[in-house]
C-alpha positions in Angstrom: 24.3 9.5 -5.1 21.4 8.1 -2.5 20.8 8.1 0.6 21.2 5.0 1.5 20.4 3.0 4.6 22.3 -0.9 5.1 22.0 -0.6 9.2 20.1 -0.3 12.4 17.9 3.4 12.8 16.2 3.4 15.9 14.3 6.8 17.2 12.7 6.0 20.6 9.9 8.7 21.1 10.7 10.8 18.1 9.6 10.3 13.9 12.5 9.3 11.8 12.4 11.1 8.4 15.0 10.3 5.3 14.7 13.3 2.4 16.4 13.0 -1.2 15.6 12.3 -4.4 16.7 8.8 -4.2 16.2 7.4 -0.7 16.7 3.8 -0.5 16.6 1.1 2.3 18.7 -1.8 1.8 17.8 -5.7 2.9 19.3 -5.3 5.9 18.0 -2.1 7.0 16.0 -2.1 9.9 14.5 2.0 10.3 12.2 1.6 13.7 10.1 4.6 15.7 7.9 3.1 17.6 6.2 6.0 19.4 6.6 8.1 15.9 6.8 8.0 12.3 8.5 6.3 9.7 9.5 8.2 6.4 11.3 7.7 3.5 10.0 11.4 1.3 12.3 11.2 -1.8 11.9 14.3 -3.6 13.7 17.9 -4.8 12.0 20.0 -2.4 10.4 18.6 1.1 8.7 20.4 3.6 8.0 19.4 7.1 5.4 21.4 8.9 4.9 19.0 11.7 5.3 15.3 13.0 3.4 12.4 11.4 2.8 11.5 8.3 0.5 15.0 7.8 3.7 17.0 8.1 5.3 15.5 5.1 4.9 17.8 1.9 6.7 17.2 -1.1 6.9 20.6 -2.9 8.7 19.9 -6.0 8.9 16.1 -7.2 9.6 14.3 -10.5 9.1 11.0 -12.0 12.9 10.6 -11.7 12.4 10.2 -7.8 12.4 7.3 -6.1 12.1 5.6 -2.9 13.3 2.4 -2.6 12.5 -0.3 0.9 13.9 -4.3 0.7 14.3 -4.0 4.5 12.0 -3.5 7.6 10.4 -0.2 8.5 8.3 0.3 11.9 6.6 3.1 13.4 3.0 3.9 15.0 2.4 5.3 11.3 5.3 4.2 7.8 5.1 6.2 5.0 6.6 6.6 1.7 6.3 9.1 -1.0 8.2 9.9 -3.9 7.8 10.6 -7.7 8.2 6.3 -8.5 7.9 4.1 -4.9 8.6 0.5 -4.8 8.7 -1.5 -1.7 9.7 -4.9 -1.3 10.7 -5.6 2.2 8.2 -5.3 5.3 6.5 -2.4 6.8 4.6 -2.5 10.3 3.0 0.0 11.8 1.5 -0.7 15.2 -0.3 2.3 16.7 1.1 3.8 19.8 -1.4 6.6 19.6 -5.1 7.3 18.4 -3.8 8.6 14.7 -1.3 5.5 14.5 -2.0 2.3 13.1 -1.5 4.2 9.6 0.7 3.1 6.3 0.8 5.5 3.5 2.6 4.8 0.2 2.4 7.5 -2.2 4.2 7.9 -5.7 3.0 10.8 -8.1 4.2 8.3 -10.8 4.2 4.7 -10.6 4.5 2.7 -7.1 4.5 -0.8 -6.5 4.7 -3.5 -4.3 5.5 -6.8 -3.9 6.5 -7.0 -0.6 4.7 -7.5 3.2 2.6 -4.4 4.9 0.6 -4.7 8.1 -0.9 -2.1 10.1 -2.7 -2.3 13.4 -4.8 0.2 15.0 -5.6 1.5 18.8 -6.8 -0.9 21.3 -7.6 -3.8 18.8 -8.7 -1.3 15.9 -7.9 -2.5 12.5 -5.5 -0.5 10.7 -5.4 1.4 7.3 -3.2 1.1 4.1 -3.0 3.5 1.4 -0.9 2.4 -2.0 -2.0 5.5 -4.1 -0.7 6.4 -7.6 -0.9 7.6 -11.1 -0.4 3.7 -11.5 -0.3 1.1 -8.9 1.5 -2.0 -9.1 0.1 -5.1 -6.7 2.7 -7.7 -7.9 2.4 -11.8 -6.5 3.6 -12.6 -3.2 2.5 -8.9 -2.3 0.7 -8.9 1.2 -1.5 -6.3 2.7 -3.3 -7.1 6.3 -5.2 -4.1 8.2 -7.0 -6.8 10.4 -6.6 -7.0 14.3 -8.0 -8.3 17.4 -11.5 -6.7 17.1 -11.6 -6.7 13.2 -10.7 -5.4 10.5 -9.3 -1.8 9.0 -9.4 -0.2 5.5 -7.3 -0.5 2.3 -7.0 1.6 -0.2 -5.4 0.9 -3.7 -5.6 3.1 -6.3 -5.1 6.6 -8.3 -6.0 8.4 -5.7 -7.0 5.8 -4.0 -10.8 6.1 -5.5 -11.6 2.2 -5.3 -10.6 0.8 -2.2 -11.0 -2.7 -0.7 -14.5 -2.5 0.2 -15.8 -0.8 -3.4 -14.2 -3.5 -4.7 -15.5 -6.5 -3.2 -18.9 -5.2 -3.6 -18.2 -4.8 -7.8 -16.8 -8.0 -7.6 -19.5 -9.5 -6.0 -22.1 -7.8 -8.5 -20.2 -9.3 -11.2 -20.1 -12.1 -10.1 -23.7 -12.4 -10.1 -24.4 -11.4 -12.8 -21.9 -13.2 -14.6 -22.8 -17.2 -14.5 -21.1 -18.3 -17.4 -17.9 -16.7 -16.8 -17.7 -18.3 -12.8 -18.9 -21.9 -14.2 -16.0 -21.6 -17.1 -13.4 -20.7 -14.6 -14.8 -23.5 -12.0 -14.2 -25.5 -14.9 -10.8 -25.2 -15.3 -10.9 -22.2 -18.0 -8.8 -19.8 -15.9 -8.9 -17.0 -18.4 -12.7 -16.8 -17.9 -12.1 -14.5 -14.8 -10.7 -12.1 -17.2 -14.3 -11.6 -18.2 -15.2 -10.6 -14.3 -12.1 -8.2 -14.3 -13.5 -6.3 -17.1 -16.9 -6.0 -16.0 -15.0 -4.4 -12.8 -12.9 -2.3 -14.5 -15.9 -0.9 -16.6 -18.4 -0.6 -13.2 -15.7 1.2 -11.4 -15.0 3.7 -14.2 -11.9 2.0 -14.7 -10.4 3.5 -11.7 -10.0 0.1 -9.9 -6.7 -1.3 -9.9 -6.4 -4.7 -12.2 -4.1 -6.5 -10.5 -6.3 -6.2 -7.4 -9.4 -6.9 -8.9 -8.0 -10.5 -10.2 -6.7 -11.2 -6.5 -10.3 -10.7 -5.3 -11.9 -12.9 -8.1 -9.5 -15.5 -7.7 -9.8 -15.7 -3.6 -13.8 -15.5 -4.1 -14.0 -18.3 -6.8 -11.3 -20.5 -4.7 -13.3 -20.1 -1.9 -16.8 -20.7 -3.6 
């Protein structure tokens, strides 16, 4: 069966690391290491070579593997990996060191989420987020905030996380530019004309952007505009 977590983990000055094929963290699960990482690795064959995120390596992983959070995972760095990832709940990572401030979710298959992640770097630093997979799901409601007290950090969505944040609000600017028609249409009320933008995106980027986030972009820049 899974491992499963419904309860209270809290490692003071130590990383806290659950290994399976099917880890899961329930609603009410609150995993917390707040001077080390936070891991849920579901796989057949896991090696840890050191603490951190960097000393997770999943040596033999399937599709079939899955890692599951609806609750609360804290650390100076979170990360998940498995073969499918989906994550729904809230993940903070707040850096008690110079490599902290770091939230990695990693799925050789399909991950996805719809929930809340927020990562703050060293002494006001922005933060980073990396959702990477063969497919990446950013569903509605999702949340991802890297910024902090001196600005912001860097997100990165995608296989392999080629098109992060930045790429892509430089492509979406461009197309926006250069795409008149398509912003009046959807300022008027046609909402499928930012479809149009999407696609010239998707085809700038090599289609190696991730849809979903692309739309979000358009849709905040238009609304804003």
């Amino acid at each position: 069966g899974p491992l499963r977590v419904d309860r209270r983990i809290l490692a003071s000055s130590c990383d806290v690391v659950l290994i399976g094929p099917d880890v899961q963290a329930g609603a009410q699960a609150v995993i917390r290491s707040p001077q080390g990482a936070t891991v849920l690795a579901a796989g057949q064959k896991v090696e840890l070579t050191g603490r951190g995120l960097e000393g997770i390596h999943l040596e033999v992983q399937a599709p079939a593997d899955q890692a599951v959070n609806l609750g609360t995972l804290q650390g100076d760095a979170v990360g998940i990996f498995s073969g499918t990832l989906r994550h729904s709940g809230l993940i903070q990572a707040s850096a008690a060191s110079v490599q902290g401030g770091r939230v990695v979710l990693k799925a050789g298959d399909h991950a996805e989420t719809s929930g809340t992640v927020t990562a703050q770097g060293a002494n006001g630093a922005g933060g980073q987020v990396d959702l990477l997979g063969r497919t990446v799901g950013v569903m509605a409601g999702a949340v991802v905030d890297t910024s902090n007290t001196h600005g912001g950090g860097q997100i990165r969505v995608g296989v392999d996380g080629e098109a992060d944040a930045g790429q892509l609000e430089a492509l979406v600017d461009q197309a926006i530019a250069a795409n008149p028609k398509a912003v009046a249409d959807f300022k008027g009320g046609k909402a499928a004309a930012a479809k149009a933008l999407v696609g010239q995106v998707m085809k700038a980027s090599g289609g190696k952007a991730n849809p979903a986030m692309v739309d979000r972009i358009i849709q905040q820049k238009l609304s804003r505009s």
